[in-house]
C-alpha positions as CSV (number, residue, x, y, z in Angstrom):
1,X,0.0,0.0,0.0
2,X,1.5,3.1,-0.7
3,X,0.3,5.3,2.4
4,X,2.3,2.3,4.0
5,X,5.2,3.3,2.0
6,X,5.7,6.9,2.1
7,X,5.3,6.3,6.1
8,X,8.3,3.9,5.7
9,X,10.3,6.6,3.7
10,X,9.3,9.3,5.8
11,X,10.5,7.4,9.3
12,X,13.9,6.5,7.6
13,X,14.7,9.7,5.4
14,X,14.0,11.7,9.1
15,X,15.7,9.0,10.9
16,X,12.6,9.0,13.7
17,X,13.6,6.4,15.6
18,X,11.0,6.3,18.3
19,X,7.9,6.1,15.9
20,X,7.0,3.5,13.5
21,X,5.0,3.1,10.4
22,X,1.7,2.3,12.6
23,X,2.1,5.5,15.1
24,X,1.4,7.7,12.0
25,X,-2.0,8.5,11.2
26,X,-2.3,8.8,7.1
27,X,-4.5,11.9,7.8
28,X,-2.4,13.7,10.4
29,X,-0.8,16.8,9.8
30,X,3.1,16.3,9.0
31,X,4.0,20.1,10.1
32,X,3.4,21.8,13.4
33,X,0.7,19.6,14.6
34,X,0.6,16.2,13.8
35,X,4.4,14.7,13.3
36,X,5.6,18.3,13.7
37,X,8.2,18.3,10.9
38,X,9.9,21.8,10.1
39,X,11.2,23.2,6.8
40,X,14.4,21.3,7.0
41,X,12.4,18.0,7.3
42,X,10.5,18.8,4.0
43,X,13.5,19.6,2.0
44,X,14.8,16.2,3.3
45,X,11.5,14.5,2.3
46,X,11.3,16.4,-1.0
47,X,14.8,15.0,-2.4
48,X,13.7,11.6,-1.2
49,X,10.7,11.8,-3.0
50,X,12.7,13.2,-6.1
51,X,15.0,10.5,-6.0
52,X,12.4,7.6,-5.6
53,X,9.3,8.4,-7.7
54,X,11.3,11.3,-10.1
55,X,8.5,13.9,-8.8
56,X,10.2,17.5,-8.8
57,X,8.5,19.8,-6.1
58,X,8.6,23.6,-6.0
59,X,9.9,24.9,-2.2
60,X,7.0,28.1,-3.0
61,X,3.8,26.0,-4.1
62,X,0.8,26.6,-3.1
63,X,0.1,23.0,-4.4
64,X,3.5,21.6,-2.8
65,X,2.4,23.0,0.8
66,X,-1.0,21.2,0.1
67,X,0.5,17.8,-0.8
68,X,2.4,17.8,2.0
69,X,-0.6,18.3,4.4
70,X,-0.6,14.2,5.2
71,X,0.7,11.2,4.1
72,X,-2.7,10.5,2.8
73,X,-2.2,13.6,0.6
74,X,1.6,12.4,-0.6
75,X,0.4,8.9,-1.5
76,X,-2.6,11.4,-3.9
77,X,0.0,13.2,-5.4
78,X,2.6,10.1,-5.6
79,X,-0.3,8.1,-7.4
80,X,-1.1,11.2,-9.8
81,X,2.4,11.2,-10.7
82,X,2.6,7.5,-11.8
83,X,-0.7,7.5,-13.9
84,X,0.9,10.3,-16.0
């Protein structure tokens, strides 16, 4: 599943060691809230994205900020990308 996935990728790109793939709820916020990643956490998340799935992310998207609202949103955007 790929929400499974970009869980897995997110807990070893951010090396959080105390949480595992279970602890993250698909429709939890990843910034402040939620997770509580910071800037520096989405730039590491956005190259590792890049790097697996060949999606390129602009840093000043409105539609980057949105598809990084959840992991339920990333697997969206991940899936879009694949059907294109």
């Amino acid at each position: 599943m790929l929400e499974q996935e970009v869980k897995e990728l997110i807990i070893d790109v951010l090396q959080l060691e105390d949480i595992g793939p279970a602890d993250i709820d698909a429709d939890a916020p990843l910034f402040v809230e939620g997770l509580g990643l910071d800037s520096i956490d989405a730039l590491e998340l956005g190259v590792a994205l890049q790097k697996k799935y060949g999606i390129s992310l602009s840093a000043d998207s409105a539609d980057t900020r949105r598809h990084f609202a959840s992991v339920r949103a990333l697997a969206a955007m991940i899936e879009t990308h694949r059907k294109q």
